[in-house]
N, C-alpha and C positions, 0 to 999 in steps of 0.2 A: 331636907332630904339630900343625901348626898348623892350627887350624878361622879362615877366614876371614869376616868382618863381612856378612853380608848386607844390605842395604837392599829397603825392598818399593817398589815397581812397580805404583801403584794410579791405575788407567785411572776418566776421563768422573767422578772426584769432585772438589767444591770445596775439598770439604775432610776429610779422616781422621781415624781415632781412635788415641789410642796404648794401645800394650799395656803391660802391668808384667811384669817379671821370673816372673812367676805364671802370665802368657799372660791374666789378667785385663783385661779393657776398660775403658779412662779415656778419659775425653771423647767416648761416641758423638756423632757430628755428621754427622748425615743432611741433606745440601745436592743430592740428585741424585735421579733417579728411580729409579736400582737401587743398592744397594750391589755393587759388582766389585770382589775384592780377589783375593789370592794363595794359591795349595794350600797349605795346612797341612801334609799331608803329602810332600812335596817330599825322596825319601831320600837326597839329595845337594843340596848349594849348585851346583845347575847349571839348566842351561836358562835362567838368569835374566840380564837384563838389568842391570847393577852403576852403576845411576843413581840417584842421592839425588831425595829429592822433598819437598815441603815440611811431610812429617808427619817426617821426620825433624828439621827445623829447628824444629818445635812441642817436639818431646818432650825431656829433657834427654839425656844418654848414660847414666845410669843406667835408666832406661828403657827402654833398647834393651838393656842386656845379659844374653846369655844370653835374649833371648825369641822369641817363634814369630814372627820379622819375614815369613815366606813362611807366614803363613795366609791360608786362603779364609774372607771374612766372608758372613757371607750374615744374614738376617732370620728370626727363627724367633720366633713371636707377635711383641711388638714392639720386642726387642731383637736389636742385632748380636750375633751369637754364632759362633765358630769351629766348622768342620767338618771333616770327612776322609770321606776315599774308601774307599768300600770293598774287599775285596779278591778277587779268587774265584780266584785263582790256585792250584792244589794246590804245593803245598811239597814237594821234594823232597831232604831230605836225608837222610842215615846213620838218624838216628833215626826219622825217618816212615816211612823204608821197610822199616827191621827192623819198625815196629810193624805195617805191611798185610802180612807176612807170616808175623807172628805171627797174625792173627787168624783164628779158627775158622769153619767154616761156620755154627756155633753163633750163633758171634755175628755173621755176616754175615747171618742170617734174622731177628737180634734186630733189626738194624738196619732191616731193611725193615717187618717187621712195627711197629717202633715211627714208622715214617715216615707208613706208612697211618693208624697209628692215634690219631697227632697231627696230620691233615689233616680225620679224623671227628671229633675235639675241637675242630677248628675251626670245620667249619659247623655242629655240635651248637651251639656256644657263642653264633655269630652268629645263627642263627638264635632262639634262646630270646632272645637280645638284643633282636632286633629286634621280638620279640613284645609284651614289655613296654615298647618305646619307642611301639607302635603303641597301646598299652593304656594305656600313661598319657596319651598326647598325647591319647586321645579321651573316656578319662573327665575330663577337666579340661576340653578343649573342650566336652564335655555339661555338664558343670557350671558353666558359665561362661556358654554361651547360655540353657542353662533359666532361668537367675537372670535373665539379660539381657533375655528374650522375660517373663518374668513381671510384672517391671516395667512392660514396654513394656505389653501388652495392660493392664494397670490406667490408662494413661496418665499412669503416672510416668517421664515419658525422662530427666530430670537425671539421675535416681536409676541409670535405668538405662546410660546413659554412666557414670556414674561409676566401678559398676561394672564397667563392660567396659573401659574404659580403666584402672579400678583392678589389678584381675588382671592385664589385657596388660603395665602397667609392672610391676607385682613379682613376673614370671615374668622379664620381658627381664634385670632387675636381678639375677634371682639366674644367671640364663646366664651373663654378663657377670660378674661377682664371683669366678665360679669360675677363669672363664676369665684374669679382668686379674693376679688375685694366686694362684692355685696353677696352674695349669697354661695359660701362655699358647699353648704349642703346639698348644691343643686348641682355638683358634680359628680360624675359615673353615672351607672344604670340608673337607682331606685331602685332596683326590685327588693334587691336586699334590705335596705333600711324600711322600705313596707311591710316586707316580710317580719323584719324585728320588731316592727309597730304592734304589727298583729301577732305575734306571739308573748306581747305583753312589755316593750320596752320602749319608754319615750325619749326619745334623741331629744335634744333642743335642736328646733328652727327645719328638722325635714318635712316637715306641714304645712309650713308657712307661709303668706303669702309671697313673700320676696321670693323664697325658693319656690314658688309655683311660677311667680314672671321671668324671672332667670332661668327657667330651665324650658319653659317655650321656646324663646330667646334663645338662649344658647342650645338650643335641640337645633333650628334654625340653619344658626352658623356652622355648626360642627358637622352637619350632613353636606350641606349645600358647598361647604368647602374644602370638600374633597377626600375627608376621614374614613377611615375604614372601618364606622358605626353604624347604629341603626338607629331607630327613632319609636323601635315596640317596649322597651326598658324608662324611657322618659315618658311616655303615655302612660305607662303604670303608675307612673312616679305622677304627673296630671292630674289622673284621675284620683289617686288617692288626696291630692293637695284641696283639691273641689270638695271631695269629700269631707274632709277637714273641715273647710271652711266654710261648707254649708252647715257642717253640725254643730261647731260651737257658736253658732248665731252671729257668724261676720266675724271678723278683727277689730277690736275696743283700739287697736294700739295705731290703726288707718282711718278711724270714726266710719269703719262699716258694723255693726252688729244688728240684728233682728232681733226685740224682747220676746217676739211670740215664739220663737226657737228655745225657751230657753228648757224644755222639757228634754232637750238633745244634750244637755250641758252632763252629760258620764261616759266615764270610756264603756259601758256596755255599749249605747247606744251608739257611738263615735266609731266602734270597729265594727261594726256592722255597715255602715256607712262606706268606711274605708275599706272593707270587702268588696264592696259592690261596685268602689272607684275602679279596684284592680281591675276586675272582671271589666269593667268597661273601656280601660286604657290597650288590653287586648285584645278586647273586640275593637275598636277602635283602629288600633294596629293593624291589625290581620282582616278586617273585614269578616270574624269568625267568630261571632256570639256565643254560639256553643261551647267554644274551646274558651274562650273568656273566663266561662260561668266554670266549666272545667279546673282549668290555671289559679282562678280563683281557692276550689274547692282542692286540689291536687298539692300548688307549690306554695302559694300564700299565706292563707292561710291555716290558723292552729285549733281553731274552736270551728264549729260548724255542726248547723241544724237547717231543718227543714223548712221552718218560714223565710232564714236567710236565703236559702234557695231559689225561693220565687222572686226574692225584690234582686237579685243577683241578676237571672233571666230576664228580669222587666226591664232593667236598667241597659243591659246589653242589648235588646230589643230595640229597647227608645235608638240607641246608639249606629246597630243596623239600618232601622229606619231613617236615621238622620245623613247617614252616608251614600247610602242607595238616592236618596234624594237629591242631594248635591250632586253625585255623579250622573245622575240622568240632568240636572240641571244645565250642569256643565258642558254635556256635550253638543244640547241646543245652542248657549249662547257661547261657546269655544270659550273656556276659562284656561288658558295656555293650554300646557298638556296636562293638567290633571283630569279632563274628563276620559282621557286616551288611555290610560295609564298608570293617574297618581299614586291613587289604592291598591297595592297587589293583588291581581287576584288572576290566579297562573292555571287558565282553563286546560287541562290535557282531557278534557272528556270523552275526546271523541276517539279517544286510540286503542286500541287492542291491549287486553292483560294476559293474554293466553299464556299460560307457562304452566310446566310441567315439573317432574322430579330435576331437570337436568337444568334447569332454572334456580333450582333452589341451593346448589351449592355454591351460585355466584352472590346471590343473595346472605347467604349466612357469613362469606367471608368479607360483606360490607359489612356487616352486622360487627364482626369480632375486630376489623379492621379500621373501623370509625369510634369503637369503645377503645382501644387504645391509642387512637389520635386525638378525644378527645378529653380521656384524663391526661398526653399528655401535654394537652392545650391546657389543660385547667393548671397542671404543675407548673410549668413555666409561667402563665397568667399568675398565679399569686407571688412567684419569683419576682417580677418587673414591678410589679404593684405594691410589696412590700419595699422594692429599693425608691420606687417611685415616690413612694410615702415619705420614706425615711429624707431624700433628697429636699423634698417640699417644707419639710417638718425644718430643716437644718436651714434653708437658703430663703426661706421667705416665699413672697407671692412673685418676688422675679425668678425665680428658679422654674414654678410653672409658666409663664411667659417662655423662658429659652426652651423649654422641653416642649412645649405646644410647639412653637415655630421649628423646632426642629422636627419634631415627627410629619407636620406638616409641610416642610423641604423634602423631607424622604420622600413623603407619599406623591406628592406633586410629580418628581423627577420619575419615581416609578411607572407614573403612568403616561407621564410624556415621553419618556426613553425606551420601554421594555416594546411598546409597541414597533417599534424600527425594527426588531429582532425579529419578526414575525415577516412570512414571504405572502406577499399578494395570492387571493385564490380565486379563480372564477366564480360569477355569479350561478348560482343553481337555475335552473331550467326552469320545472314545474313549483313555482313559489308556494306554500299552501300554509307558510307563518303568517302570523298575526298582522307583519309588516312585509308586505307585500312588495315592497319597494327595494329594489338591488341595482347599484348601493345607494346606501344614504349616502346626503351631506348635510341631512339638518340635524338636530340637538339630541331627538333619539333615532333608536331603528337599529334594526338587526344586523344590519352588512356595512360597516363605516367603510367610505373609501379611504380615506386617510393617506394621502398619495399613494394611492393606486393607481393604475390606468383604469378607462372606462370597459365596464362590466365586469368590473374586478373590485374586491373587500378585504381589508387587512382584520382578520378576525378576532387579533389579540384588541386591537384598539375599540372592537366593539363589546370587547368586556372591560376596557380599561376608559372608554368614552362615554359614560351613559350614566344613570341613577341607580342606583343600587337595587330600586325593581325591576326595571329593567334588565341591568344583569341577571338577574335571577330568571328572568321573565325569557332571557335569549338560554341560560342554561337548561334551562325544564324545556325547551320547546321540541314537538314532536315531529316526525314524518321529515328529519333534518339531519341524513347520516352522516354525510360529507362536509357538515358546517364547520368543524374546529380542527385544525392538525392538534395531533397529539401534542407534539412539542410548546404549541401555544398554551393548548388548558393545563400542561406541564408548570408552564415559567408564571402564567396567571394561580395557578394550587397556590404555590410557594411565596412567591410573592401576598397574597391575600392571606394566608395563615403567617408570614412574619408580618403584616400592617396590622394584623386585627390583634397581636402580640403586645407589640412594640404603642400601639393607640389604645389602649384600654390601662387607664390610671391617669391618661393625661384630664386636667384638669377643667371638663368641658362633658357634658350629657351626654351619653355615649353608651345605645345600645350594644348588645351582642348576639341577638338571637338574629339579624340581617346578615353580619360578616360569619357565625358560624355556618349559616345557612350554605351562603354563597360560596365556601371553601369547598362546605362538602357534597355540593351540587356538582364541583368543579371535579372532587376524585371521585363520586359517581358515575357521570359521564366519561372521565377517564378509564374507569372500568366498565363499562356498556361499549365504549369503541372495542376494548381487549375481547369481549366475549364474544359480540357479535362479528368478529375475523374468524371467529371459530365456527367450525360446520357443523349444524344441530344447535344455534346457542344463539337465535337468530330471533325468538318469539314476543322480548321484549324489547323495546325502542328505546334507545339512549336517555330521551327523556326522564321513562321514568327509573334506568340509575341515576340519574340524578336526582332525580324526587327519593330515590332509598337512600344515595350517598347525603344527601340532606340530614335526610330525617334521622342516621347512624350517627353523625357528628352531632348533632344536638340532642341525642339520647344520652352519646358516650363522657359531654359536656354536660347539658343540664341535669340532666338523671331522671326526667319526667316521659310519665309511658302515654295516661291515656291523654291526657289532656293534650300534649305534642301530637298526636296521631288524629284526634280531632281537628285541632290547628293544619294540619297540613292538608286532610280534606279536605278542608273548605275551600282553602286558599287551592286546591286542584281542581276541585269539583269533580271527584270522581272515584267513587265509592268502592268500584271493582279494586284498587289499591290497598283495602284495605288489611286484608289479610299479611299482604308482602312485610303494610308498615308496621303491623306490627309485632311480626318476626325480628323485624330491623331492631325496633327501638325496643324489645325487651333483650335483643341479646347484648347489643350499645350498651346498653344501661348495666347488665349484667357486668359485662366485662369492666365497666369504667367504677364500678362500685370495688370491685379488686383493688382500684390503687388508690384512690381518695377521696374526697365529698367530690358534691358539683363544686361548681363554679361559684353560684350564687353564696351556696353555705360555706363556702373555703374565703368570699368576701368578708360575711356576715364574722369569720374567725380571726382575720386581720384585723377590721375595725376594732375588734374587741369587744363585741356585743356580748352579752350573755343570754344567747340564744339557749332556750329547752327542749332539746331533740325530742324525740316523740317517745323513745323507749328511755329507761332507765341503765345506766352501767351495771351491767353483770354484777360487779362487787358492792354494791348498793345494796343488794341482797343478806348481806353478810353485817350490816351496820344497822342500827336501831336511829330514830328519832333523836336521841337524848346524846348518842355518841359525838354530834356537831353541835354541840349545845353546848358553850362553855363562857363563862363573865357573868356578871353581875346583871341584873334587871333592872332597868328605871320604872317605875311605876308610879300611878300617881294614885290618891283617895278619891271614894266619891266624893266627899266635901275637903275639898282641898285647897290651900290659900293659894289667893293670887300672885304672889312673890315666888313660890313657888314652882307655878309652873311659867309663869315668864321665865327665872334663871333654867329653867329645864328647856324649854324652845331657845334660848339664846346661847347656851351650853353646849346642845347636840342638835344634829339634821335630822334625827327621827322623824319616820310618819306616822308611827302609830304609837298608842304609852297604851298596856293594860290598866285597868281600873281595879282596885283592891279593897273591898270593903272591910273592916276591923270587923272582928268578932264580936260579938254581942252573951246576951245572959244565956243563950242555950249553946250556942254553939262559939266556943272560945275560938277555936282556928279564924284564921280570917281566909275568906273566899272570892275569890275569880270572879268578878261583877260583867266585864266586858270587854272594849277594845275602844279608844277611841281616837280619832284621826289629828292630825297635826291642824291639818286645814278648819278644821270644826271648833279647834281651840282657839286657833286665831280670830275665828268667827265670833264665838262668844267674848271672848280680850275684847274683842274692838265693840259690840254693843254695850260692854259695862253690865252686863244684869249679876252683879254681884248682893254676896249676902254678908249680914254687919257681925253675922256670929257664926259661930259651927253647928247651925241646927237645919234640919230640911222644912222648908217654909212650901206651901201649897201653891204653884203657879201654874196659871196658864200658860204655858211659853209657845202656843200655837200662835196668840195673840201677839206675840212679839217679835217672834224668828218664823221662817218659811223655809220649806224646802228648798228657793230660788237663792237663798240665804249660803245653802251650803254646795251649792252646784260648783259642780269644778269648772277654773276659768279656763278659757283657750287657751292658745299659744303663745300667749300675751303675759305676764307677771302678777301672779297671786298675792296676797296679804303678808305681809312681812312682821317678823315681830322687831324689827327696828321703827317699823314705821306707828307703833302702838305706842306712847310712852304715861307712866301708871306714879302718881302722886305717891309717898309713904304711907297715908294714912288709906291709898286705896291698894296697893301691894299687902297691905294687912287682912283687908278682907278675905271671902270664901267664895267659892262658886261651886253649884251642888252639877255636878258631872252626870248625876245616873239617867236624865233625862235625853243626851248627847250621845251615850254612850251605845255601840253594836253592841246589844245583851247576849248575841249568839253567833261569835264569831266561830268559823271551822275550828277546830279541834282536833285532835290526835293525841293518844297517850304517850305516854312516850318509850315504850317497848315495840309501837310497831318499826317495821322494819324503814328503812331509809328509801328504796326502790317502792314501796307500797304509797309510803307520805310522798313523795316525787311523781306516783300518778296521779295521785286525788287532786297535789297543787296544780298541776298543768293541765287535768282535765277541767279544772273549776278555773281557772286562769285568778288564781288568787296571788294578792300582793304578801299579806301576810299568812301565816298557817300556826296558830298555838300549839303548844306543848306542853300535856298536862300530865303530871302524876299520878300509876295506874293505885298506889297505894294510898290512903288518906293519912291524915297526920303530919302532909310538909308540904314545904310551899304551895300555893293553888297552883302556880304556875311555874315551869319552870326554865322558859325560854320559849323563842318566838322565830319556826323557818320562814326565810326568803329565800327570793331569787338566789344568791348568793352563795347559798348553803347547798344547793343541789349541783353547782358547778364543777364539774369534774376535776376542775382547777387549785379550786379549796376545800375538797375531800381526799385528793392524794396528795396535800400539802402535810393536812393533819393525819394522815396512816401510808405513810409513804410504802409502803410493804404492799399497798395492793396495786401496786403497780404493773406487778406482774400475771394481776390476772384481769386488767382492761385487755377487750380484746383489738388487735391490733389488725391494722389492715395491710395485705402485702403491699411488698416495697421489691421495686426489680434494683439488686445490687450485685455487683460483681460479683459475692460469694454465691449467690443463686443461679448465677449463669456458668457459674464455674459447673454447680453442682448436676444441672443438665446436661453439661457437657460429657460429665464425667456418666449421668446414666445413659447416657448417648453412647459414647463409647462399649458400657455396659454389655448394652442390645446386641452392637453389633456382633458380638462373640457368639452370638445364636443363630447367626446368619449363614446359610451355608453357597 
C-alpha cells in the first residue's frame, strides 16, 4: 500500500521548525506571536491541504522522512513541544464488549466505590497541600519581615533592604531554577493548560509529577518572596496534577503505580477526575467550595454532567472540611500565623448594605470602569508574555534567571522605597478591625509603624508590608474611613497594576486572581473615599467599594460572572452583597468582552493551543464537511499483512487508520468496516497473534488480550514501533483487524455543514470524526475531521475570502476616537 508524503500547512509563522525522523525539534524559531501548527494526531493523510511551504525548503528530505509532518506545536514552558488530542470516545469492539459483559456486579461496585474514593484522595490531598503552601509562605514572610522591622527600628535601613531584598531574590532564584531546568511546565498559572486538558488537548509533562513537586515548591518561593502572584492559579494546577496521578494508577516512570486503578486508565475517566482537582484547587484557595464546584463548571471545564457534579461538590467538601480543621487546629497550638489569617477569608458581615438609586450610579461606573481596566490589563498582559516568550525562547534558561532577578529588584525596591513617600497618620480612636493593635511592629497587622512616631502608622507600608491576604484583608476592612490617604492607595493602584504586568510570564507559578484582586480592591476604595465626600452618597462603607472594585477588575479580566460572584461571597460572608456583585461583574464582563478574550483564553492563544471555543465561526455555516477534506487516505484491510502496517506506523504519527473491507460476491463496492487505533495496533504487533494466510481463522482473542491490554498509559511513554522489530518471514504474515477494530465510529455525511460537524465533535469531545459519502457507489469513506480542521486557523487558510465575515471584536484605534470626536462636535450644533 502506498502511504503518501504529507507536507505541513503552518499558518501567520515567519518562520518553522523542522522535525527529525524521531518527531524531535530542530531549529525552534519563534518569529510570531503564537506558535499554530498542524494535529499530531491526524488518523488519516486527509483533511489536509497538499501545499509545500518554506520549512520544507529549510529542511533536507531526510528530515522529512517517516516524521510527524501533521503535528500540532504548541508552547509548553518555553519550548515547542508536540501534542495530541484526547480521546473520550468509548470503543466498541469484539473485545470491549465481551469484556462489559463479562463484568460482575462485584466489580461494577468496585468501580464506583473506587471512583468516590479517588475524588476524597483528591481534596484530602489538596487540601493538606494547600495548608502547607499557606504555612510556609507565612513562616518565611514572618521571618523575613521581623528581621526586616528589627533592623529598621534600630535605624539600620541599608542593612535592612539588604536583607529584604536579599531573601526576595534567593527565594525568586530558587522558583525559577526549579522551574527553567526540571520542570518548565510548572510555570505561570495552570489554569489555562487545565483548561486545555479538559477541552481535550494533552500537553507533555503538565500532569506530571515533576511538574506537580515544582510547582508546590516554586508556588512557595515566588509568594513568599515578594512577587506580585497569587497561589489560587497553582492550586488549580495541584489539584489537577493529584488528580492525574491518582487516575492513571501512580507514575511507572517513579515505580509509584496502583494495578487495582487500572479501570481509570481512559481520558473519560481522567477528566472527570481532573475536573474535580480544579474544583478543589479553588476551593482550596479561597476557602469557597461552592465557587470551586462553580469555576469548575463555569471556566474549566468543556464537557459536563450531572453525576460529575456530585463527585465535584464531595471533593470540595472533603477539601472545606480539611481546612476548617487545620485552622481551628492551628489556632489552639499557634501554628505561626496561619491559624490568624493564612486562609483568606475577609469577613465584612457585619456592616450595612443599605443603598439606594443614588448608590447605584457609583456602582455602574466601577462596573464599566474595571471592564476596561481589565481588558486593558489582559492587552498589555499578553504584550509582555509574548515578548517574554520570545526572549526565553531566543536566550535560554539564563535569560529567565536575569528577568526573574530583575522583576524581583523592582519589586523589592518598590516596596521598600514607595513607602517613604507616604506621610505618618495618627492611630484611630475607636479600633473595631480585626487587628486591634495601632501600630504594629510585628510581621502583620493593619497600622505598620514603619518609622513613625509612636501612635502614629505609615499606611502605604501596611499594604506594601504584609502577605498578600492580608493586603487584601486591610483593603476590604470596614467601619475604617480615615485609614488610607488618597494619595497612598493612589501610588500603591499603580504601582500593583505595573508588578502584577511586569511578573506574570516570568518563569515561576504565579497566580493572578490575588494581584488582580488586590489592584482592584485598591481603585474601589479609591472610589468609596470619592463618593462618600459627597453629601447623600454616604450609605455604603469603603470596604465594600472595594469588595465591588474587586470583583469589576476580575470580571473585566477573567470574564467569569457566576462562579466569581460565588467566590467572593464566601470569601466575605456576606450575602446582602450580592445583588451589587453582580451588577458589577456582568457589566466588567460586558464591557471587557468589547476588546478581547479573558486573560486565561488570550494565554491558552499564545501557547498555541488548539483550543474549541464553545460556539462555532459564523462562516462555518456556509462550508460542508467535505470542503476541509482534501489528500489521500491511509487505510488498512481487515486482514492485512504485517509489513504493512509496520511501514504504515513507521511512515506516519497517525492515531487512527479506517478499516476497509474488499467487496465480496454480492456486494462488489468495498465498505467502511471501522476505525482502529494506533495504540491497539501496537498492541497487537507486540503479542504476535498473527495469521499464516489471508483467511479469517475462529479465535478466542478474549483468551489472549484484555481490556488492561489496551488501557491508555499515563504520563509516562507508550509502545513504540521502534521498539517492536518483525523477522521477514513474520512481516509476511496477516493479522485479522475486524476484532480490534471501533465498528461504529461517529459518522457524518459529508454535506452537512462544517458549523453543525464542529458541535457534535466538541459536544462528544471526539478525537476523530468520519466522513462519509451521502451517495453510494464511491469511496466508503472519504476523509476523517480533527481537532485541526475546525481551527479557525486552517479554515481561513484554505477560503481566505471569509475572512471578512469572522466576526471581529472592537479595537479602540485612533480612527475611532477621531470618529467620536467628530460626532461630538456633531451634537454640539444642537446645543443652544
Amino acid at each position: 500500500m502506498e502511504v503518501k508524503e504529507q507536507t505541513t500547512d503552518l499558518q501567520n509563522l515567519e518562520d518553522f521548525a523542522c522535525v527529525d525522523n524521531q518527531g524531535s525539534l530542530l531549529q525552534p524559531l519563534l518569529n510570531g506571536e503564537s506558535i499554530i501548527g498542524i494535529d499530531d494526531e491526524l488518523g488519516v493523510t486527509t483533511c489536509r491541504r497538499q501545499k509545500m511551504v518554506r520549512a520544507k525548503e529549510r529542511c533536507t528530505s531526510n528530515s522529512f522522512s517517516g516524521s510527524n509532518e501533521t503535528s500540532q506545536l504548541a508552547i509548553i514552558g518555553a519550548k515547542v513541544s508536540h501534542i495530541e488530542s484526547l480521546d473520550y470516545e468509548i470503543i466498541e469492539n469484539d473485545l470491549f464488549k465481551q469484556d462489559w459483559r463479562a463484568r460482575t456486579r462485584i466489580q461494577i461496585l468496585q468501580y464506583i466505590i473506587l471512583k468516590w474514593t479517588l475524588v476524597f484522595l483528591i481534596g484530602l490531598f489538596t487540601g493538606l497541600t494547600s495548608i502547607a503552601i499557606n504555612m510556609a509562605v507565612e513562616s518565611i514572610e514572618g521571618a523575613k519581615l521581623g528581621k526586616t522591622f528589627y533592623y529598621m527600628d534600630n535605624n539600620r535601613r541599608a542593612i535592612a533592604f539588604i536583607i529584604f531584598g536579599g531573601i526576595n531574590l534567593a527565594l525568586v532564584l530558587f522558583s525559577v531554577i526549579l522551574c527553567a531546568y526540571f520542570a518548565p511546565a510548572a510555570a505561570g498559572s495552570g489554569i489555562p493548560e487545565v483548561k486545555a486538558y479538559l477541552n481535550g488537548i494533552d500537553a507533555p509533562n503538565i500532569l506530571a509529577p515533576k511538574t506537580l513537586l515544582v510547582k508546590i515548591l516554586g508556588s512557595i518561593g515566588a509568594v513568599a518572596g515578594g512577587l506580585d502572584v497569587g497561589k489560587e492559579g497553582p492550586l488549580v494546577h495541584v489539584g489537577a496534577c493529584f488528580a492525574s496521578l491518582l487516575g492513571q494508577g501512580g507514575s511507572r516512570r517513579y515505580h509509584l503505580t496502583w494495578k487495582w486503578l487500572r479501570y481509570f486508565k481512559n481520558d473519560r475517566d481522567r477528566r472527570d477526575l481532573v475536573t474535580c482537582g480544579a474544583a478543589a484547587g479553588v476551593a482550596a484557595a479561597f476557602r469557597a467550595p461552592v465557587g470551586g464546584v462553580l469555576f469548575a463548571l463555569e471556566e474549566a471545564a468543556s464537557w459536563w454532567r450531572s453525576s460529575l457534579l456530585w463527585r465535584a461538590f464531595f471533593t470540595t467538601a472533603v477539601v472545606a472540611v480539611v481546612l476548617q480543621t487545620a485552622i481551628n487546629q492551628c489556632k489552639s497550638d499557634n501554628c505561626g500565623m496561619f491559624g490568624h489569617g493564612g486562609l483568606i477569608l475577609f469577613d465584612i458581615g457585619d456592616v450595612s448594605v443599605d443603598f439606594g438609586l443614588s448608590e447605584l450610579f457609583p456602582v455602574i461606573v466601577l462596573g464599566i470602569v474595571g471592564g476596561i481596566l481589565g481588558s486593558f490589563f489582559t492587552y498589555l498582559n499578553g504584550k509582555i508574555v509574548r515578548t517574554y516568550s520570545q526572549w526565553h525562547s531566543k536566550h535560554g534558561p539564563m535569560a529567565k534567571l536575569l528577568q526573574a532577578a530583575l522583576v524581583s529588584v523592582i519589586s523589592s525596591l518598590c516596596m521598600f522605597v514607595l513607602p517613604w513617600l507616604a506621610t505618618c497618620m495618627h492611630c484611630p480612636q475607636n479600633l473595631v478591625h480585626w487587628d486591634a493593635q495601632c501600630p504594629t511592629k510585628g510581621e502583620s497587622g493593619n497600622f505598620k509603624q514603619f518609622a513613625c512616631p509612636s501612635k502614629e502608622y505609615n499606611d502605604l507600608a501596611s499594604l506594601f508590608f504584609n502577605t498578600n491576604d492580608d493586603v487584601i484583608r486591610n483593603l476590604l476592612s470596614i467601619n475604617t474611613p480615615n485609614e488610607f490617604h488618597a494619595v497612598s492607595l493612589l501610588i500603591f493602584l499603580v504601582s500593583s497594576y505595573v508588578l502584577a504586568l511586569i511578573t506574570y510570564g516570568t518563569a515561576v507559578p504565579s497566580g493572578l486572581f490575588i494581584p488582580v484582586i488586590i489592584s482592584g480592591a485598591t481603585y474601589g476604595r479609591l472610589v468609596g473615599m470619592f463618593m462618600r465626600s459627597l453629601n447623600g452618597l454616604k450609605k455604603l462603607d469603603e470596604g465594600l467599594y472595594a469588595f465591588l472594585g474587586a470583583a469589576s477588575l476580575l470580571g473585566g479580566s477573567m470574564r467569569m460572572t457566576v462562579s466569581l460572584c460565588v467566590i467572593l461571597l464566601e470569601l466575605t460572608n456576606n450575602l446582602l452583597m450580592l445583588p451589587l456583585a453582580m451588577l458589577v461583574l456582568l457589566i466588567s464582563k460586558t464591557i471587557g468582552d468589547l476588546f478581547n478574550h479573558s486573560v486565561y483564553d488570550q494565554i491558552v492563544h499564545i501557547k498555541g493551543l488548539p483550543f474549541l471555543e464553545e460556539y462555532p465561526e459564523p462562516y462555518m455555516k456556509h462550508l460542508t464537511a467535505l470542503d476541509v477534506c482534501t489528500g489521500s487516505l491511509v487505510t488498512l484491510s481487515g486482514l492485512e499483512r504485517v509489513g504493512t502496517i509496520v511501514d504504515v506506523l513507521k511512515m506516519t504519527n497517525h492515531n487512527a487508520f479506517p478499516v476497509i473491507d474488499d467487496g465480496d460476491s454480492i456486494s462488489k463496492s468495498p465498505t467502511f468496516f471501522g476505525l482502529i487505533l494506533r495504540s491497539h495496533l501496537l498492541v497487537i504487533l507486540k503479542h504476535r497473534e498473527f495469521l499464516s494466510s489471508k483467511t479469517i481463522v475462529s479465535v478466542d482473542h478474549a483468551q489472549r488480550f484484555t481490556s488492561v491490554d489496551f488501557a491508555k498509559p499515563g504520563s509516562g511513554k507508550g509502545s513504540k514501533t521502534v521498539d517492536i522489530e518483525f523477522t521477514e518471514q513474520e512481516r509476511e504474515m496477516f493479522v485479522d483487524l475486524h476484532p480490534f477494530t471501533n465498528t461504529s465510529p461517529y459518522t457524518v455525511v459529508d454535506t452537512m455543514s462544517l458549523a453543525k460537524a464542529f458541535t457534535l465533535f466538541r459536544q462528544l469531545g471526539l478525537r476523530h470524526l468520519c466522513v462519509v459519502p451521502k451517495t453510494s457507489g464511491t469511496k466508503p469513506i472519504v476523509g476523517i475531521l480533527t481537532r485541526h480542521d475546525f481551527m479557525p486557523e486552517h479554515v481561513l487558510n484554505l477560503y481566505p475570502q471569509l475572512k471578512q465575515s469572522r466576526w471581529k471584536r472592537l479595537r479602540l484605534r485612533p480612527s475611532i476616537i477621531r470618529r467620536a470626536t467628530q460626532w461630538g462636535s456633531f451634537w454640539k450644533m444642537f446645543k443652544i
